[in-house]
C-alpha positions as CSV (number, residue, x, y, z in Angstrom):
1,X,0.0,0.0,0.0
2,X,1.9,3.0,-0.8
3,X,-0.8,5.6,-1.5
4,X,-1.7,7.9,1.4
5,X,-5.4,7.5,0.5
6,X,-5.4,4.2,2.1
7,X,-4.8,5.5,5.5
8,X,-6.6,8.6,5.7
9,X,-8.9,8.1,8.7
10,X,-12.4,7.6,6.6
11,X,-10.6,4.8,4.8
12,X,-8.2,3.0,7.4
13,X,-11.1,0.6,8.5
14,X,-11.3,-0.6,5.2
15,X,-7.6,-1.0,4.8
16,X,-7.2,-2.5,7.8
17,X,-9.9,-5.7,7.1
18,X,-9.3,-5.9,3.9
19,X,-5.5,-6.4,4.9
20,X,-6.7,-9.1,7.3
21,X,-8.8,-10.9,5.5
22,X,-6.4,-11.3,2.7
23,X,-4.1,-14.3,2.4
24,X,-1.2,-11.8,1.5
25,X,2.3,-13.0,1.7
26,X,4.3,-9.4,0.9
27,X,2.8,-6.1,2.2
28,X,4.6,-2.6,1.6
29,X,3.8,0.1,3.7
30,X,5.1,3.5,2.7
31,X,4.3,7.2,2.5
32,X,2.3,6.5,5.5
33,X,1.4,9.8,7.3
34,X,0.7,8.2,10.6
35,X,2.6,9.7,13.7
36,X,3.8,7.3,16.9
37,X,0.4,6.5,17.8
38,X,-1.2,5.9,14.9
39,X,1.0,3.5,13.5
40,X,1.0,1.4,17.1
41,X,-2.9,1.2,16.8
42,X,-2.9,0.3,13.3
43,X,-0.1,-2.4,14.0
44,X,-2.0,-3.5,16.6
45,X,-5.1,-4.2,14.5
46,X,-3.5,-5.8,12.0
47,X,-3.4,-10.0,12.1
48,X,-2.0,-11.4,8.7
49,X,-1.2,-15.2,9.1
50,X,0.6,-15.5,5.9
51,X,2.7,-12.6,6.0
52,X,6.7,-13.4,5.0
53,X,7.8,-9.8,3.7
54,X,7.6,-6.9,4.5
55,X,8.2,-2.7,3.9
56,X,7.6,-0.1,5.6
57,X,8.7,3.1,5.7
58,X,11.9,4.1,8.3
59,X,9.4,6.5,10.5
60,X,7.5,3.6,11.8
61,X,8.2,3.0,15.5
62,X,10.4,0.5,16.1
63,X,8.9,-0.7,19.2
64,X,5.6,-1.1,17.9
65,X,7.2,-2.8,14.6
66,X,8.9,-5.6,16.6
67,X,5.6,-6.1,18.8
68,X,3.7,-6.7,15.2
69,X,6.9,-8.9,14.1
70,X,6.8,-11.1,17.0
71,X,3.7,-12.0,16.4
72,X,3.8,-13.0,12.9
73,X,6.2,-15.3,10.7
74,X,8.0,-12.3,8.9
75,X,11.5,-13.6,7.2
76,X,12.4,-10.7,5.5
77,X,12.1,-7.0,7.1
78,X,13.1,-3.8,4.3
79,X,13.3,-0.3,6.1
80,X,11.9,2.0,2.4
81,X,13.4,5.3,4.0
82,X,12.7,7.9,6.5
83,X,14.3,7.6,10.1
84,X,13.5,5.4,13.0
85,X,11.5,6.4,15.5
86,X,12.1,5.2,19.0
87,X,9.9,5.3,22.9
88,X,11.1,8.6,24.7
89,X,11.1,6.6,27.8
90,X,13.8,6.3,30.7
91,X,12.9,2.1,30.6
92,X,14.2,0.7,28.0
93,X,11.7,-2.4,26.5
94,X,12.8,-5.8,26.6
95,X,14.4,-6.8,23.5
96,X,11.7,-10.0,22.0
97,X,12.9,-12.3,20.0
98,X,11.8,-12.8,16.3
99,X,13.0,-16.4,15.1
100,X,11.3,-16.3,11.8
101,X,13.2,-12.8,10.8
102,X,15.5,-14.1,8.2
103,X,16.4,-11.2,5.9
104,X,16.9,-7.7,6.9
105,X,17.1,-4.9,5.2
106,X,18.0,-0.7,5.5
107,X,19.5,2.4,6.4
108,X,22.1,1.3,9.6
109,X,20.0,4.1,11.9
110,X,17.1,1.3,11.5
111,X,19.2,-1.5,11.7
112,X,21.0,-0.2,14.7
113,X,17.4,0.6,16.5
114,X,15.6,-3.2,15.2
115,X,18.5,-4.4,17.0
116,X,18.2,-2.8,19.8
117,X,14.5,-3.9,20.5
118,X,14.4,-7.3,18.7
119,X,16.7,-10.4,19.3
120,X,17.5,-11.5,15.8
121,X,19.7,-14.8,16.2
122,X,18.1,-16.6,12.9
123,X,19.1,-13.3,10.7
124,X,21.0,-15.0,7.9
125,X,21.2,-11.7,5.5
126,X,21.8,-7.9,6.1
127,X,21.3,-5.4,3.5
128,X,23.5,-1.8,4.8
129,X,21.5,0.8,2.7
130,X,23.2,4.2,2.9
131,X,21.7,6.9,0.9
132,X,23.7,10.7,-0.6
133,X,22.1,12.3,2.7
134,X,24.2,9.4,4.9
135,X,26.3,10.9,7.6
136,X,29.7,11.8,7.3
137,X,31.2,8.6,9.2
138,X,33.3,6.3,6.8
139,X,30.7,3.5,5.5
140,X,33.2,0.6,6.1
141,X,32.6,2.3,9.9
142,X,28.9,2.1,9.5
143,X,28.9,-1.6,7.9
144,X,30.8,-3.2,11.1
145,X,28.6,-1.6,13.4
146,X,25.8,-3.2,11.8
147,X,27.0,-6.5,11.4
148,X,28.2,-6.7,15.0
149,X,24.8,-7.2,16.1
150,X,24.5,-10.3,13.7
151,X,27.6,-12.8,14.5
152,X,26.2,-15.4,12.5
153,X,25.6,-13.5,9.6
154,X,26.3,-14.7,6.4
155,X,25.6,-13.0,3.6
156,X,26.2,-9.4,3.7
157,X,25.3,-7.2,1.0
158,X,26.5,-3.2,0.9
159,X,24.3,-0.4,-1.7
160,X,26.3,2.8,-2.1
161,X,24.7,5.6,-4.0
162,X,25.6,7.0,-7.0
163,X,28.1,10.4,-6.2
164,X,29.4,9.3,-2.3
165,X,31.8,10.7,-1.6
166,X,35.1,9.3,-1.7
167,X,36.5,10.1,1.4
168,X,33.5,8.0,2.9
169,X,34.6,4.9,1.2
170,X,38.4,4.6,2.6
171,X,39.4,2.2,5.3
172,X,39.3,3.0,8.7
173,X,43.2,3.6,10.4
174,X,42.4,2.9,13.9
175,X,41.8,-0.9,14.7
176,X,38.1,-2.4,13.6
177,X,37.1,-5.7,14.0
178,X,36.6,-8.2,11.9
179,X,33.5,-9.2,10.0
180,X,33.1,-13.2,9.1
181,X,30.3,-13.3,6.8
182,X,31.1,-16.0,4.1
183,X,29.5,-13.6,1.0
184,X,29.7,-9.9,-0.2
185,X,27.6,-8.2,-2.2
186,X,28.9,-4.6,-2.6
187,X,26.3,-3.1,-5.2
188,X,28.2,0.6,-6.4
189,X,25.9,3.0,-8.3
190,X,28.9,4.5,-9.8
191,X,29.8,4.6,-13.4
192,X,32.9,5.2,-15.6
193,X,33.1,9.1,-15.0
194,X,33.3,7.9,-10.9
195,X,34.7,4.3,-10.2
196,X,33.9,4.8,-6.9
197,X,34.2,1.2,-5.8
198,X,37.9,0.9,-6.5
199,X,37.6,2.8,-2.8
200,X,35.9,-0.6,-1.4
201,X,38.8,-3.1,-2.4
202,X,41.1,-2.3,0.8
203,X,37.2,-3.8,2.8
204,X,38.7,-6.9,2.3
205,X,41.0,-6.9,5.1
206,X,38.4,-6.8,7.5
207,X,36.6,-9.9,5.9
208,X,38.7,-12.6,6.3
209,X,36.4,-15.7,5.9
210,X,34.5,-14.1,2.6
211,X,35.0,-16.6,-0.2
212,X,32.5,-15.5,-2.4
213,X,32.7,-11.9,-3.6
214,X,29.9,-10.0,-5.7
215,X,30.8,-6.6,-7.5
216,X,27.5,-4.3,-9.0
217,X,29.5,-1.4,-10.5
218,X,29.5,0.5,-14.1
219,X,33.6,0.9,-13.2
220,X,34.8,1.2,-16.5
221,X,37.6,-0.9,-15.3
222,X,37.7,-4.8,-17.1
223,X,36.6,-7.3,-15.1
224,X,39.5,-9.1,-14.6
225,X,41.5,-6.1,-13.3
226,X,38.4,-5.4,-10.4
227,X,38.8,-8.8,-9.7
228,X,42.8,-8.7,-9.1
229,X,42.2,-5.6,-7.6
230,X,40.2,-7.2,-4.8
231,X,41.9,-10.5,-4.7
232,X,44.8,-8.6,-3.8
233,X,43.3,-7.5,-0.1
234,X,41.8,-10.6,0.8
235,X,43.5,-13.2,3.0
236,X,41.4,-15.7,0.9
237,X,43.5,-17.9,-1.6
238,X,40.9,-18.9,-3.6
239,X,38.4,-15.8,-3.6
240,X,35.7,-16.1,-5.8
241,X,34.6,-12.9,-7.4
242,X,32.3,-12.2,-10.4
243,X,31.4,-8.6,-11.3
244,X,27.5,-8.0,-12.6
245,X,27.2,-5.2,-15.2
């Protein structure tokens, strides 16, 4: 549902049994002008037993979204945009646990507040979304910080807008840990006027058990010299990389 008209207050009643009484599997939810309260009631009144995906926009609370999630089967979670919005209260909630949640995707502000609410020990892929308006902390920074929630991860996947900026995408001096996710996606809107993910080959060094390495990029680089390029960081001997044009 991504048209406002659907939750204007004449309306929502209708959305909201139509929604249940439909055996939908994916929902989206965005452009949703609902403040704190609103969205906790409509979560609240909304039971979909087949439910596996879904969207909603970054504004929705996070406490109410992780009430709706552990009641439902949810495997993949995508944060559309926006910024989290979290309980102004002294006591923190107890974190539940959501054991279908298998798939989780977003801005790290979202990630970083899911995680804080939700225990998420079945999560087997994170998507680190950063957009142009992205703080100015380096992204490598921002990926580990993420994935340190998730130790079990292991697939890790890494969007980077078209036009970051370049400083952004250089490799922390002071000591970082170590991520040990087993796959690597890093998707790079660049193109060949910007080969911005040449930056992202020095990641490597902080992901010594990836094996399989994925590359999205216009670079107008060859193929084969990304893939030395990379290869070239990694303590893997037998990296696997393929580049996607």
């Amino acid at each position: 549902i991504t048209s406002s008209i659907f939750y204007s207050l004449m309306v929502i009643p209708f959305t909201i049994t139509t929604l249940c009484n439909s055996p939908i599997t994916h929902l989206i939810l965005t452009n949703v002008p609902f403040t704190t309260a609103q969205w906790s009631t409509f979560l609240i009144h909304l039971s979909l037993l087949h439910l596996l995906s879904l969207e909603v926009d970054g504004g929705c609370p996070t406490h109410s979204l992780v009430n709706f999630l552990a009641h439902h089967n949810v495997t993949r979670l995508t944060f559309s945009q926006g910024h989290p919005t979290v309980p102004c209260s002294s006591h923190a909630p107890a974190c539940l646990p959501l054991p279908s949640l298998e798939c989780l995707n977003g801005p790290p502000a979202c990630i970083h507040s899911l995680a804080s609410l939700a225990k998420l020990t079945t999560l087997e892929t994170l998507t680190v979304r950063f957009c142009s308006t992205s703080s100015m902390v380096l992204f490598l920074e921002e990926v580990l910080a993420c994935t340190a929630h998730f130790p079990n991860l292991d697939d890790l996947q890494v969007r980077i807008p078209s036009g970051a900026d370049c400083c952004l995408l250089k490799t922390p001096r002071k000591p970082h840990p170590s991520c040990l996710v087993k796959t690597l996606f890093l998707m790079c809107l660049d193109s060949a006027k910007h080969d911005i993910i040449l930056y992202c080959a020095p990641w490597l060094m902080v992901f010594p058990q990836t094996n399989q390495l994925y590359l999205s990029t216009g670079c107008s680089k060859p193929d084969h010299q990304l893939e030395d390029l990379f290869r070239s960081f990694s303590s893997v001997a037998e990296l696997s990389v393929m580049v996607i044009r």
